[in-house]
N, C-alpha and C positions, 0 to 999 in steps of 0.2 A: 554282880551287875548293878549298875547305877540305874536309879527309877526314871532319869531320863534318856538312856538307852534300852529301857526295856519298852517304855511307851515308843521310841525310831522302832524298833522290832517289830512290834504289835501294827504299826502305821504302815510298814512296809511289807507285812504277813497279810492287811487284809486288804490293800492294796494289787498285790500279786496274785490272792487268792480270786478276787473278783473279775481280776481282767482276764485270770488262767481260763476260768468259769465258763466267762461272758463270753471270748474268742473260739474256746473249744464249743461252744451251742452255736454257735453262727458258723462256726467251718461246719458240724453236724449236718445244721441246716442247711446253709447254700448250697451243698457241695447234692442236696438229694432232689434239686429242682430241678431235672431233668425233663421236665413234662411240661415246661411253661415255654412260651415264644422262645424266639431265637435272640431276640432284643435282651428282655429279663435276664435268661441264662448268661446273656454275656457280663450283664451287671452285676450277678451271681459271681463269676468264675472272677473277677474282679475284686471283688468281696470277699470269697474264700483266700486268694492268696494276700490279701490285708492279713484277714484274721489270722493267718498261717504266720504273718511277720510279727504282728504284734502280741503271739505267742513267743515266738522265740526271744522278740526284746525282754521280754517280762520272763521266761525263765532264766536267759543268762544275765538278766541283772538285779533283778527284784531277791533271788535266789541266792546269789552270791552276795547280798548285802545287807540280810540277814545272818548271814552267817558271819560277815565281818559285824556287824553290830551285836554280836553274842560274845562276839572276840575269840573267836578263832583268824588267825590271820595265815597259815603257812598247812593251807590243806590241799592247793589245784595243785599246787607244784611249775615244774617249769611249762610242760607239756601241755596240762589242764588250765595253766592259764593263759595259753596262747591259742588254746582253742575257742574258751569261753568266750574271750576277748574280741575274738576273730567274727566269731557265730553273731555277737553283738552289732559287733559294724556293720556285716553284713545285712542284717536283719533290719535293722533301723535304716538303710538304702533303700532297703525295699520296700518297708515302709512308707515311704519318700516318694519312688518311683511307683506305686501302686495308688498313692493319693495324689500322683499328677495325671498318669492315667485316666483314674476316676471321673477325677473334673474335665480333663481336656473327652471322653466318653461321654460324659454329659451333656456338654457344650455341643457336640455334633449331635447327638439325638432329637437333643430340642431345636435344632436347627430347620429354615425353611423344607417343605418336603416337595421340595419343586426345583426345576435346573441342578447345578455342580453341587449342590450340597445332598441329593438325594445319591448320587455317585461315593460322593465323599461318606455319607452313610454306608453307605453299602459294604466299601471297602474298609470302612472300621470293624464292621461286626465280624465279616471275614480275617481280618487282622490283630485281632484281640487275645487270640491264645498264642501268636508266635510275640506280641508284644509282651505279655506276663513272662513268655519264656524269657525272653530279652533280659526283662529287669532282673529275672534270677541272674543270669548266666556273667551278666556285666557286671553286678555286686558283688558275685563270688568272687571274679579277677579284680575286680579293682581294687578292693580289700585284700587282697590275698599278702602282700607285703606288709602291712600292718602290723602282726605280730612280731616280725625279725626281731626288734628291739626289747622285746616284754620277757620278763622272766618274775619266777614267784618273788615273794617279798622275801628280803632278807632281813635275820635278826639286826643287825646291825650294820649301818653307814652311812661313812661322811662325807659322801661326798657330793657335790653341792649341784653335781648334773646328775642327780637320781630323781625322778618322778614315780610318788608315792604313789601309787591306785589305790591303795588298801588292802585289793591281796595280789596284786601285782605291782610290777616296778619298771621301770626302765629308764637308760641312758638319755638323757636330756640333750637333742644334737647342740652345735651352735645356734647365736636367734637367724643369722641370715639364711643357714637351712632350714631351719624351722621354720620361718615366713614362708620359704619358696613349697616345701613341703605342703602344709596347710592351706597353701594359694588351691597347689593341683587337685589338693584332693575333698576341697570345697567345689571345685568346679562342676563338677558334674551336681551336686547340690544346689549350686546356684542355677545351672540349666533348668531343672526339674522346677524349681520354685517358681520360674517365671513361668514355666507353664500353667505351672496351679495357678497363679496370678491372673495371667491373663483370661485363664477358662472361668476363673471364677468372676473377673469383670464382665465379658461378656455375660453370664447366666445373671447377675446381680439386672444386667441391662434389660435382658429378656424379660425377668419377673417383672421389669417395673414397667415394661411396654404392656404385658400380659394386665398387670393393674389397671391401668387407664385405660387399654381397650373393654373389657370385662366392662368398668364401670361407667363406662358409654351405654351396654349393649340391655345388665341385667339391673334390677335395682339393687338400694344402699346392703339390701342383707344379704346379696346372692356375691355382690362384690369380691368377695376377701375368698371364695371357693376357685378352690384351683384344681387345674385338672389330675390327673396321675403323673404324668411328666413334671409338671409343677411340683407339686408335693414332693418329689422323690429329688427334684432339684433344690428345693430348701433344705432337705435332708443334707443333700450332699455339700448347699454350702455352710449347714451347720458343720457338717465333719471338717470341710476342710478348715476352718475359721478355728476350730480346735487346735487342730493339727499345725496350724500355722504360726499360733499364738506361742504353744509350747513350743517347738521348733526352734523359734528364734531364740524365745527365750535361754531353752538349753544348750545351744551353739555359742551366744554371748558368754555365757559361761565357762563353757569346753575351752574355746577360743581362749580366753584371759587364764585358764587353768596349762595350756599347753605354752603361753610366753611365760606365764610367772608362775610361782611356785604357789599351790592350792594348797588349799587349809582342809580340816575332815568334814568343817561345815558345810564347804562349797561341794567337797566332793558328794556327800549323802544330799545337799540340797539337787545337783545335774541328775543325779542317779531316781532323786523323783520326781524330777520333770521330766527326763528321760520315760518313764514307765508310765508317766500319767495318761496322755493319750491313748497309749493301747488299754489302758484300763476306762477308760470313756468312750471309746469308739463301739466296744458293741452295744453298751447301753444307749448310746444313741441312737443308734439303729432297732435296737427291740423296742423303745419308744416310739418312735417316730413311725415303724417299717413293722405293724403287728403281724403282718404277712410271714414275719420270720418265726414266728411263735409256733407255725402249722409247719408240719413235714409235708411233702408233694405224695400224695397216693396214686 
């Protein structure tokens, strides 16, 4: 092994090890707050199936790309790698739809607590567990075709419609399929995003009415103190401003790696942008959110 794929190893070992970590303490966590408002809990149960996705992004990919980086290449097989493969995209959906969630949850919390929007509360907090179910159930089918094409890597071939994974491979369609494919199944991607967009414009707007009012009311040092809602709303748009950041970025890539032919550079650079945010997400929150540090008794 080359000293520069043992440092990718090592980069990508403690990288998976900390987000394994950081996601299984916060599923631990949320998942025992059972004794806090009905609000919180829901922010909770929102939070657990985060940390539930960005577990499984980080073990089928962090996992499997240490093991290609030791060079083993031909170990999932046809089977195993159409699962892992599967397990991925799904995961990373729901990742997706669990940070649009989030934000568009946030945005109505912090919302006026008077007229349609106290209704409009209401019916979120009642609505929140058949929404998480939603995001599972819709990432499972929408991904579910995915795999057809993927089969393990083979020792050898030349043919010039094979798309390399590193331990998997598959049939390269034509590009006019291939656009029309990738159109469809950004789409639901692109939905999601605009939500997060939008939730997190409005809360960006909130916080900064919340500023000017505040610094009307207290003086220059009580200013900049925000309430729980606030604080928990800067949280949340540090998360999503992560999440966002990476996102694009690793789509830009995927994207140019699914019309033209990818290099091993590009693929291990997707694969840790891919993992990066579920390995930042819980440290952001045990930062920001010390609350998570205590189990509920």
């Amino acid at each position: 092994m080359m000293f520069g794929d043992l440092i990718l190893m090592l980069l990508f070992f403690v990288q998976t090890g900390i987000g394994v970590l950081g996601n299984t303490f916060l599923l631990s966590s949320y998942a025992s707050t059972s004794c806090i408002d009905h609000a919180l809990r829901s922010i909770h149960l929102i939070l657990t199936n985060m940390a539930v996705a960005n577990f499984l992004v980080l073990v089928s990919k962090g996992i499997p790309q240490m093991i290609l980086t030791w060079g083993v290449t031909r170990v999932l097989g046809t089977i195993g790698c159409k699962f892992v493969y599967y397990i991925h995209r799904m995961a990373r959906g729901l990742s997706l739809c669990t940070t649009s969630l989030l934000s568009s949850f946030q945005a109505v919390t912090i919302s006026p607590r008077a007229g349609r929007w106290m209704g409009l509360k209401e019916r979120a907090w009642k609505n929140i567990r058949s929404s998480c179910f939603l995001c599972w159930i819709s990432n499972l089918l929408v991904n579910i075709f995915i795999p057809i094409n993927l089969e393990s890597i083979q020792p050898v071939h030349n043919s010039t419609n094979i798309q390399d994974y590193g331990l998997c491979s598959s049939k390269t369609p034509e590009t006019p399929g291939t656009t029309k494919y990738t159109i469809l199944m950004t789409f639901p991607d692109v939905i999601f995003m605009g939500a997060v967009i939008g939730a997190s414009v409005y809360m960006v707007l909130f916080l900064h009415r919340h500023h000017r009012r505040v610094r009307h009311i207290h003086t220059l040092k009580n200013a900049h103190r925000f309430s729980p809602e606030g604080r928990a709303t800067q949280t949340i748009l540090l998360l999503v401003s992560t999440f966002t950041f990476f996102y694009f970025t690793n789509s830009v890539l995927t994207f140019y790696s699914v019309l033209f032919k990818s290099h091993l550079w590009m693929q291990q650079t997707t694969t840790f942008l891919a993992a990066s945010y579920p390995t930042l997400s819980p440290l952001i929150l045990l930062h920001r959110d010390p609350q998570a540090l205590r189990f509920c008794s």
